[in-house]
N, C-alpha and C positions, 0 to 999 in steps of 0.2 A: 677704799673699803670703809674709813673711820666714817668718810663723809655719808656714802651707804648708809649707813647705820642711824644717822639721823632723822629720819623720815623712815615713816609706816611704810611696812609691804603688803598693806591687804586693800593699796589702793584709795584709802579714805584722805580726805583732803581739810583744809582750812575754811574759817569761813571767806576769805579769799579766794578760794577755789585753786590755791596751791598746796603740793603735796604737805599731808601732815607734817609737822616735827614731833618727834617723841618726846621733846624736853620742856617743849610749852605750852602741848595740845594733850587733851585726852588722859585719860587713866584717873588718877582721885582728884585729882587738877577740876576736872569738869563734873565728876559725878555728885556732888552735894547738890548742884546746881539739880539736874535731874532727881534727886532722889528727896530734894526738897521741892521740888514741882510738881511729885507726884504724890507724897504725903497730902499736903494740902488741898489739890485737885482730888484726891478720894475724900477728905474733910468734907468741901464743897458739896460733893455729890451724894454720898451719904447722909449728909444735912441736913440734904434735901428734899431725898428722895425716901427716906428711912420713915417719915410720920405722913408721907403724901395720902394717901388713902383717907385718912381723918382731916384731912386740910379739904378732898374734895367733900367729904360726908358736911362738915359743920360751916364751912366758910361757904365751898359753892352751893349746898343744898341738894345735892344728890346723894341719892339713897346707896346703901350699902352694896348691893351687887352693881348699879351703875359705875358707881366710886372704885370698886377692884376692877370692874372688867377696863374703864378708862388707864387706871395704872398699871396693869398687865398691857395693854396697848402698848401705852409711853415706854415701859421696860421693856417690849419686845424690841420694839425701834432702836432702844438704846444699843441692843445687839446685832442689828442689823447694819446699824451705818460705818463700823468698822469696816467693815467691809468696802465698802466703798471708802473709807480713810488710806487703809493698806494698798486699794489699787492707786490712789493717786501719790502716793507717796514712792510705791514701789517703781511706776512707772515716769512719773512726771516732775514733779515737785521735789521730792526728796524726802525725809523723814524732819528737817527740821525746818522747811517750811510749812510743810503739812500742819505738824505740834503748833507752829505761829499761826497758822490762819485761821484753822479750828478753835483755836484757844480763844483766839478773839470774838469770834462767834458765841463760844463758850460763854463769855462774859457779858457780851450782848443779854443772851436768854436770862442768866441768873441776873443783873442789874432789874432789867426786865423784871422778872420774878419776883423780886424782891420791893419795887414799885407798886406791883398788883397786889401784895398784901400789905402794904402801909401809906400810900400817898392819898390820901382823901379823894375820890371820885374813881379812882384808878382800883380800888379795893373795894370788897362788898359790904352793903350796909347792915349793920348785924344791929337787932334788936335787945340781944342779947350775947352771951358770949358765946354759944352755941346755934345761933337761933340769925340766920343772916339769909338775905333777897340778893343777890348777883344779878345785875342784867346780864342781856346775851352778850355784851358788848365787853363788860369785865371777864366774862369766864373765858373768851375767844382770847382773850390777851392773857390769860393765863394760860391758856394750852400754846398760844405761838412762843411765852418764853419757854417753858416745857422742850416744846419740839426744836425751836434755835439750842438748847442743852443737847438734846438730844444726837444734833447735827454734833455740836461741838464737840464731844463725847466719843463720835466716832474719829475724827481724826486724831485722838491722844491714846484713845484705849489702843489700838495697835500699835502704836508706833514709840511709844516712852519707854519700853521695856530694851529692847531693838536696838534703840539710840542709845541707851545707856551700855548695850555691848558692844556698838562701837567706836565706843570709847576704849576699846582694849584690841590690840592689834594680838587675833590668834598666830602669828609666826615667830610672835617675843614671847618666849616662855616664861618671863619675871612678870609680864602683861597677864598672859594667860590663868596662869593663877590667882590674880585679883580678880577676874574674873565672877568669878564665883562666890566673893566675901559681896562684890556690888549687888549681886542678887539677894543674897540673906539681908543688907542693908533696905534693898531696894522693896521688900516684901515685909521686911517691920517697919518702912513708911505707910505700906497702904494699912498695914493693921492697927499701927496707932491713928492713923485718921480718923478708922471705921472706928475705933473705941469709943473716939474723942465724941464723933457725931451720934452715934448710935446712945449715948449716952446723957452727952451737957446738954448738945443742939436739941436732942427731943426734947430734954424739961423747958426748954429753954422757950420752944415752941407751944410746950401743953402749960407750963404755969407763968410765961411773962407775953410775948405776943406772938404772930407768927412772921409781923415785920420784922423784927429783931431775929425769927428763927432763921429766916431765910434771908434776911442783912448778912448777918453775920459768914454765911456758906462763899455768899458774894462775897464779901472783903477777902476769906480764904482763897477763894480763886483767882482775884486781883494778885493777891501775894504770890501765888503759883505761877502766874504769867510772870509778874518780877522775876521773882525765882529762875524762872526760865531765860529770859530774856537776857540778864544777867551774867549766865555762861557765853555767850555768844563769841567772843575770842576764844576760848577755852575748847569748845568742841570738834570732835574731828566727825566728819560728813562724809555721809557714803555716796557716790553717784549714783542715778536715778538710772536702772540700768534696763527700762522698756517694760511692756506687759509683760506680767509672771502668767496668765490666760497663755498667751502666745506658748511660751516653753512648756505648758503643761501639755498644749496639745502634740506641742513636737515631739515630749515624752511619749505621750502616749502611740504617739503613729509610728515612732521608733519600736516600741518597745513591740509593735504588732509584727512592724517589718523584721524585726530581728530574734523573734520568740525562737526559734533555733539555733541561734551561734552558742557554741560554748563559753563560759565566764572562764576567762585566764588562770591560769595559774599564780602566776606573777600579781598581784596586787597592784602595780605601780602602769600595769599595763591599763587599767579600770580610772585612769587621772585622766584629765583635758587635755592637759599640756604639762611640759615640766618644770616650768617655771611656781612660783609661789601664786600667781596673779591668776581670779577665773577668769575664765574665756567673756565671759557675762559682764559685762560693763554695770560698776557698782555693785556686784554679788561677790561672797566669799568663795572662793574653790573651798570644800570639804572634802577635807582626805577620808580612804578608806577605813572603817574600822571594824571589830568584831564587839566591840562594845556596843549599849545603849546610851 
């Protein structure tokens, strides 16, 4: 039973891909890692993307409704590619390959980025400090770092939140409770980021250059990958446990075929199985509740 006790029961594993240990994986062990990879990667993004609209207005020379309607684009995108982050993560990859690969990609675009407004030839020629000629050739390399962020973006936005909660095995109750302090921790990183950029990065952009404004989101994001990379003994992994598409339909075709059975009495009758472990290879069982 002692030996029991050492390894998680909700199934999440090492990064060897043996069962967790409770005593060297997981819980506040690993979550600075995460909660400093996500501080900085909203830095990055924020940085970046908080004074864009006047980066395309002055640097590339497009006019004011061109300029929003381009970054209303890009920002749509950015919430679109989760979604395809979540399915390959959910199904395939796992949550902390996914965070690796996109990440990289990530830094791809902002390097990028940050290139196209300071490297001589790669950046447009301004006559003035406002006043600048972009071939099609620079502003096209602006928009593929853009859209590589954008890819990158979506593989972190679903899946950093997720990974930091399974860091905590819901069947240990000393677990479960921390729980919920990683989240208040986890959401005064994204808001100091936002401060920081929404703040330093814009002057930093509007009164010293925009190399330096968008260097700088770069090096944060570099730090975020550290940051991340860094946990890697440290974290516990959930298996990748097939398309979540597939079970939504098999919900739903259940729920047509069965729209008449009575819901139990019994509570415990409404469970998969009775063991702690779901049925669903790499998902939690969730128990019944009457709470929200």
């Amino acid at each position: 039973m002692e030996e029991d006790d050492i390894y998680t029961k909700d199934g999440t594993v090492d990064y060897k891909g043996n069962p967790a240990n409770k005593k060297t994986t997981g819980t506040w062990r690993a979550c600075p890692y995460i909660i400093g990879n996500e501080g900085c990667e909203r830095l990055a993004y924020y940085g970046m993307s908080t004074n864009l609209v006047l980066y395309f207005k002055h640097q590339l020379n497009q006019h004011t409704a061109t300029a929003s309607k381009n970054n209303q684009n890009w920002s749509g995108t950015c919430y679109i590619t989760p979604l395809l982050g979540a399915f390959l993560a959910d199904s395939y990859l796992g949550r902390y390959w996914t965070i690796a690969c996109f990440s990289i990609i990530y830094i791809i675009g902002m390097t990028l980025l940050a290139m196209s407004a300071s490297v001589d030839g790669m950046k447009p020629f301004c006559y003035s400090k406002d006043n600048c000629n972009p071939t099609d050739r620079q502003s096209a390399m602006t928009f593929l770092a853009l859209y590589l962020i954008a890819l990158g973006t979506g593989g972190i936005k679903p899946c950093v939140s997720s990974y930091g909660a399974d860091q905590f095995d819901d069947t240990d109750e000393r677990e479960k409770i921390h729980k919920s302090s990683f989240f208040n921790w986890f959401y005064f990183s994204i808001n100091i980021g936002a401060l920081i950029a929404a703040s330093v990065l814009v002057w930093v952009q509007t009164n010293v250059s925009w190399g330096w404004g968008f260097g700088i989101p770069a090096i944060a994001m570099a730090i975020a990958v550290g940051f991340f990379f860094a946990g890697t003994r440290l974290y516990r992994n959930q298996i990748p446990g097939g398309s979540p598409l597939t079970r939504l339909c098999q919900v739903l075709v259940a729920s047509i075929r069965k729209y008449n059975v009575a819901v139990p009495a019994d509570n415990s009758l409404l469970y998969e199985k009775a063991d702690a472990e779901s049925n669903i290879k790499g998902s939690r069982k969730i128990d019944h509740t009457n709470d929200l």
